[in-house]
C-alpha positions as CSV (number, residue, x, y, z in Angstrom):
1,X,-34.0,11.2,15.7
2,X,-32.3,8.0,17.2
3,X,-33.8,7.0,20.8
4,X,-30.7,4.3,21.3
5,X,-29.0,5.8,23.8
6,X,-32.2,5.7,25.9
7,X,-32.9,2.2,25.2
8,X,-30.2,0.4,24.8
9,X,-28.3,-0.5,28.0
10,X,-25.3,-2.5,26.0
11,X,-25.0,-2.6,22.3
12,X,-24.8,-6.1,20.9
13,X,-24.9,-7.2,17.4
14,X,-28.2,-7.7,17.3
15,X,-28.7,-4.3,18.8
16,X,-27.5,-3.1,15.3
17,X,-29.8,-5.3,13.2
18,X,-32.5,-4.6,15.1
19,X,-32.0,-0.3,14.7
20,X,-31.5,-0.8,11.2
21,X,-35.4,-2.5,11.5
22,X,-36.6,0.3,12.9
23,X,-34.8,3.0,10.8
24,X,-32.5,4.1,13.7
25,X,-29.1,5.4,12.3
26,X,-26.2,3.8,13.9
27,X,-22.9,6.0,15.3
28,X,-19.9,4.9,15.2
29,X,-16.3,6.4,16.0
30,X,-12.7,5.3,16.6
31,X,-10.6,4.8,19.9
32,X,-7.4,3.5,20.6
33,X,-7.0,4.3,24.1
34,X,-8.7,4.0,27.7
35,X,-9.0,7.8,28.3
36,X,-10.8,8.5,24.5
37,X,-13.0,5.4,24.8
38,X,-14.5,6.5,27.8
39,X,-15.2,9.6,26.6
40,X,-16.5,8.5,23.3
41,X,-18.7,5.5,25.1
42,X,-20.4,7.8,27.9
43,X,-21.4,10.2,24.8
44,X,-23.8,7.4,23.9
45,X,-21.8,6.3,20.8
46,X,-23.5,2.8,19.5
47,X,-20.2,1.2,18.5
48,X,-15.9,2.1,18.8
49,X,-14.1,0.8,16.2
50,X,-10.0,-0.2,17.2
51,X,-9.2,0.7,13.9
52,X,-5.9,0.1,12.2
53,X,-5.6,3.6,11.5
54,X,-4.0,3.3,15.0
55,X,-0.8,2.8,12.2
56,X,-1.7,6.7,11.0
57,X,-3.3,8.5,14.5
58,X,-1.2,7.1,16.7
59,X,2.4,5.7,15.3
60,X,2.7,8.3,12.4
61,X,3.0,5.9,9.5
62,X,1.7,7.2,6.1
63,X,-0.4,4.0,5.7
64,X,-1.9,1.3,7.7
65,X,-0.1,-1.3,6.7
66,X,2.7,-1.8,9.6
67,X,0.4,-2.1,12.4
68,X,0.9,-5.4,14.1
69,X,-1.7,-7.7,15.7
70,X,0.3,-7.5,18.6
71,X,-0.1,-3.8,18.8
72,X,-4.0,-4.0,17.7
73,X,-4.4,-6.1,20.5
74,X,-2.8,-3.3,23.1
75,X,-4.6,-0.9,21.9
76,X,-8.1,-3.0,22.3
77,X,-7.2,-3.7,25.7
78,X,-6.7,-0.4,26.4
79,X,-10.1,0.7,24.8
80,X,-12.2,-2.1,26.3
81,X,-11.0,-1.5,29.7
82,X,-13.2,1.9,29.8
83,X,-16.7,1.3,28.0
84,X,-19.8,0.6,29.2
85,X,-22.5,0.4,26.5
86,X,-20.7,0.4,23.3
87,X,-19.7,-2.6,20.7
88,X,-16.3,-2.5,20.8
89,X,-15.1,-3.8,16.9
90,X,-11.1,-4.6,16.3
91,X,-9.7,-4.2,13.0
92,X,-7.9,-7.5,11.9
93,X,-4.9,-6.1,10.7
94,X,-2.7,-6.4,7.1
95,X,-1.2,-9.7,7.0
96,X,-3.2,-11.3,9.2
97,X,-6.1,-12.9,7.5
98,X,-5.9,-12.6,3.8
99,X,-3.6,-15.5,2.7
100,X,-4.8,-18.5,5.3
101,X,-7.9,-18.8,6.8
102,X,-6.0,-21.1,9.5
103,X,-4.0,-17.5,10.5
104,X,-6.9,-15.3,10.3
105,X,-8.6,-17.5,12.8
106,X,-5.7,-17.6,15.1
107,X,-6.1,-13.7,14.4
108,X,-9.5,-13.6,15.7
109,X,-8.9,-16.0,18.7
110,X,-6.2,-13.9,19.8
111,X,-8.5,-10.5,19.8
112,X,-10.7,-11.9,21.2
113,X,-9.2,-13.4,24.1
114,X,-6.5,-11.3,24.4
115,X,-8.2,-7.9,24.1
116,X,-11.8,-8.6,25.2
117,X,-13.5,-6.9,22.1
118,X,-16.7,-8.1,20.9
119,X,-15.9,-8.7,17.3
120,X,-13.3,-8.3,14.2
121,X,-13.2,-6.6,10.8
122,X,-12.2,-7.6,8.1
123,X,-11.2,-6.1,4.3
124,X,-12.7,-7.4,1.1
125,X,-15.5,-10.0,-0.4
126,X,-15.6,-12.5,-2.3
127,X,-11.2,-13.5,-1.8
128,X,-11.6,-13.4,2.0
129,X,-14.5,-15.5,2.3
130,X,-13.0,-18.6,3.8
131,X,-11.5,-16.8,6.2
132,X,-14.6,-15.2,7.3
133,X,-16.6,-18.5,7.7
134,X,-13.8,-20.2,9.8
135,X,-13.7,-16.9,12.0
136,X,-17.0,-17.0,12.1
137,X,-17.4,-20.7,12.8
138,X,-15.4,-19.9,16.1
139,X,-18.4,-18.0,17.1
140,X,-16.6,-15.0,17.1
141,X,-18.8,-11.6,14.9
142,X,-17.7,-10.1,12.0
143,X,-17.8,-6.9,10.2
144,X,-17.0,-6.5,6.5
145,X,-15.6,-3.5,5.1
146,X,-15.5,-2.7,1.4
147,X,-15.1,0.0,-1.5
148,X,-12.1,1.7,0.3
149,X,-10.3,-0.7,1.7
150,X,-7.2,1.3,2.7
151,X,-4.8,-2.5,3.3
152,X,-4.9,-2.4,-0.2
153,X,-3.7,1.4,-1.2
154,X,-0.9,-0.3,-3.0
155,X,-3.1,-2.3,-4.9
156,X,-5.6,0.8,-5.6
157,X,-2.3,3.1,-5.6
158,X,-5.1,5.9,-4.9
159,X,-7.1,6.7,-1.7
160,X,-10.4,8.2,-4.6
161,X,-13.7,7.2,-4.8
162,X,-14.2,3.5,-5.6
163,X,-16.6,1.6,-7.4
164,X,-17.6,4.2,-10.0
165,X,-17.7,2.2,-12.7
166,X,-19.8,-0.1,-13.6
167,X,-18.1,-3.7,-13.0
168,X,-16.6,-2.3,-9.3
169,X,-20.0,-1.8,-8.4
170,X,-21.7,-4.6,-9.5
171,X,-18.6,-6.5,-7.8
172,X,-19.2,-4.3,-5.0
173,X,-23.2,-4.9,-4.4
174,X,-22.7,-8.6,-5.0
175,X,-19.8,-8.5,-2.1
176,X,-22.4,-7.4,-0.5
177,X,-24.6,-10.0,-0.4
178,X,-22.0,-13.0,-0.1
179,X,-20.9,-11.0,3.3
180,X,-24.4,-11.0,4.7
181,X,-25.1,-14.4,3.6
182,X,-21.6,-15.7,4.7
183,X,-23.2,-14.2,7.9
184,X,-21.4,-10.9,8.8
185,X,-23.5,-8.6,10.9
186,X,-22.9,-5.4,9.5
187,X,-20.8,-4.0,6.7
188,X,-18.2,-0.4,6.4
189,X,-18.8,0.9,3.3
190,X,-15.3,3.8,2.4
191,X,-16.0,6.5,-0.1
192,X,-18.3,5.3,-2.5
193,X,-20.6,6.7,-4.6
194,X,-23.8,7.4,-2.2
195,X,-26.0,6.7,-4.5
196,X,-24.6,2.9,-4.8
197,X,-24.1,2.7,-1.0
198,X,-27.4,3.4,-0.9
199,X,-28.5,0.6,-3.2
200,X,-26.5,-1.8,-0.9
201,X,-27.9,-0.6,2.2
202,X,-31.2,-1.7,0.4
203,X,-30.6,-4.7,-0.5
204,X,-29.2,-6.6,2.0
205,X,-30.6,-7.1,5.5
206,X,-27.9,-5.8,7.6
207,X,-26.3,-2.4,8.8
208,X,-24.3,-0.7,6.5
209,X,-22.4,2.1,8.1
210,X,-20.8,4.4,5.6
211,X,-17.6,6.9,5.7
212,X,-17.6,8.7,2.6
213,X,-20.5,6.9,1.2
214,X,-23.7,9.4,1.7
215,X,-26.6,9.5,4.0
216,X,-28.8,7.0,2.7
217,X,-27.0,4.1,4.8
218,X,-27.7,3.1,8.1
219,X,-25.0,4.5,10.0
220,X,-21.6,7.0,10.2
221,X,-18.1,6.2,11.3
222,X,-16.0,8.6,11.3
223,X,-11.9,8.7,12.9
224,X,-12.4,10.7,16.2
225,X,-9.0,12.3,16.1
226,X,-10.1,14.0,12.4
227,X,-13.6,14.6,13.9
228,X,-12.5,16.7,16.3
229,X,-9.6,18.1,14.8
230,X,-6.9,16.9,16.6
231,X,-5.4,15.9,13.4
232,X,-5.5,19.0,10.9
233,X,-4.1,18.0,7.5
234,X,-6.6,15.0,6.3
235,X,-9.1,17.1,4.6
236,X,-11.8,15.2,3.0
237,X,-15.2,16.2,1.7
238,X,-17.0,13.5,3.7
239,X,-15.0,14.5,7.2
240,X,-16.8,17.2,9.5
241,X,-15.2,18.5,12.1
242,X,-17.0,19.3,15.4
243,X,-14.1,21.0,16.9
244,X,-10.8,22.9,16.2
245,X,-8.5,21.2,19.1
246,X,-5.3,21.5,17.0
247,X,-5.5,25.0,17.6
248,X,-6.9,25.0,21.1
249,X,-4.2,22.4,22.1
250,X,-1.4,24.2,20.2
251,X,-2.6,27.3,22.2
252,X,-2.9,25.9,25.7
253,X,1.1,24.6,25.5
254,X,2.1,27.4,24.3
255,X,0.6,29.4,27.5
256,X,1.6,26.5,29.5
257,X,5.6,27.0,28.3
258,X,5.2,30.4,28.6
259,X,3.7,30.7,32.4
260,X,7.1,28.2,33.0
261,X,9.0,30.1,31.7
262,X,8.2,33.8,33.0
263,X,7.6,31.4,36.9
264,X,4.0,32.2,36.4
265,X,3.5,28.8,37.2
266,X,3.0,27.2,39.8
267,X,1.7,30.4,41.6
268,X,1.3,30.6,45.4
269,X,-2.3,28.5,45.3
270,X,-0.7,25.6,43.1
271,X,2.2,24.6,45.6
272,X,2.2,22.8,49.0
């Protein structure tokens, strides 16, 4: 079982590559907002991912695709504002990176400046590796994310299980490499097979944290608002949920609009 949140004051990059050292699994979430990231950071959570699936949780699109970088950057303000010990990493968004590693710098720069977070993620290998090396020329951390790379689910035109076959995953596992040697400092790994994320994990010296990609990686991420079940439709085989609160919420409204309504509320103690 993980000491971290006992001995890490403040998660750093190097935090990460040194648990994966020492076998320590590494915990990851998602937060998009001051009063969730405070929560998720004082639970001891090693790193909260600003994902772009901000586009889905928060704004309701089907895919992640419309989020801007002006709106990633909001909501990383927002969530860095309230942590105290966790890496905060921010999702460069679609459009922002992939055709000119000039832009995806600017990207960068502007999350980190703009937003305070402590580093950027990025989707894909070998075609984004430019703009990796001038991000991370800047001096700014990166974190690659491959298999699943949901900016691409038109490309894909399916959210299954990736790299399969043989040629995705040896394209896959030698992604791998070029991201650790192109010097990212950890690596998401979406819904591959876990035998093969294992493999990775394996052969390259830094993290990878997996979502959909088995237990024999060196960290989870999960989205918090599937987790604990605010959101109720997305029902994956790799998503556990650790609470119902769609129905708890759904309830407590509902007794809330009734207690209005009948002038149960406010009684005699809740008024001035």
């Amino acid at each position: 079982m993980s000491t971290a949140k006992k001995e890490y004051k403040r998660i750093t990059t190097k935090t990460l590559v040194d648990m994966k050292k020492k076998g320590e699994k590494i915990s990851m979430l998602t937060a998009y907002d001051f009063t969730m990231a405070k929560i998720v950071d004082s639970a001891g959570i090693d790193v909260i991912l600003v994902g772009d699936s901000a586009s889905n949780v928060m704004a309701g699109h089907e895919t992640t695709l419309p989020i801007t970088l002006d709106q990633m950057i909001y909501h990383a303000a927002s969530v860095v504002r309230a942590i105290e010990r966790s890496l905060v990493v921010v999702d460069l968004p679609f459009g922002s990176y992939q055709s000119d590693p000039k832009e995806a710098l600017r990207s960068a720069i502007r999350i980190m400046k703009e937003s305070g977070g402590h580093a950027v993620k990025l989707e894909g290998g070998k075609e984004i590796k430019e703009s990796i090396k001038r991000i991370l020329n800047a001096g700014i951390p990166v974190m690659g994310h491959l298999g699943l790379t949901p900016q691409s689910i038109y490309k894909f035109g399916t959210y299954t299980v990736r790299a399969k076959e043989e040629e995705e995953a040896d394209k896959l596992i030698a992604d791998a490499i070029l991201l650790e040697k192109t010097g990212c400092f950890a690596i998401v790994l979406e819904k591959v097979p876990a035998k093969l994320a294992q493999e990775v994990s394996e052969k390259i010296s830094i993290p990878v944290i997996g979502i959909g990609a088995g237990n024999g990686v060196d960290g989870q991420v999960l989205v918090t608002h599937d987790m604990i079940g605010m959101t109720h439709e997305f029902n994956p085989r790799f998503l556990r949920r650790y609470l119902d609160l769609y129905t708890e919420m759904k309830s407590a409204f509902s007794k809330y609009s009734d207690d209005v309504k009948s002038g149960d509320f406010p009684n005699d103690s809740e008024q001035y």
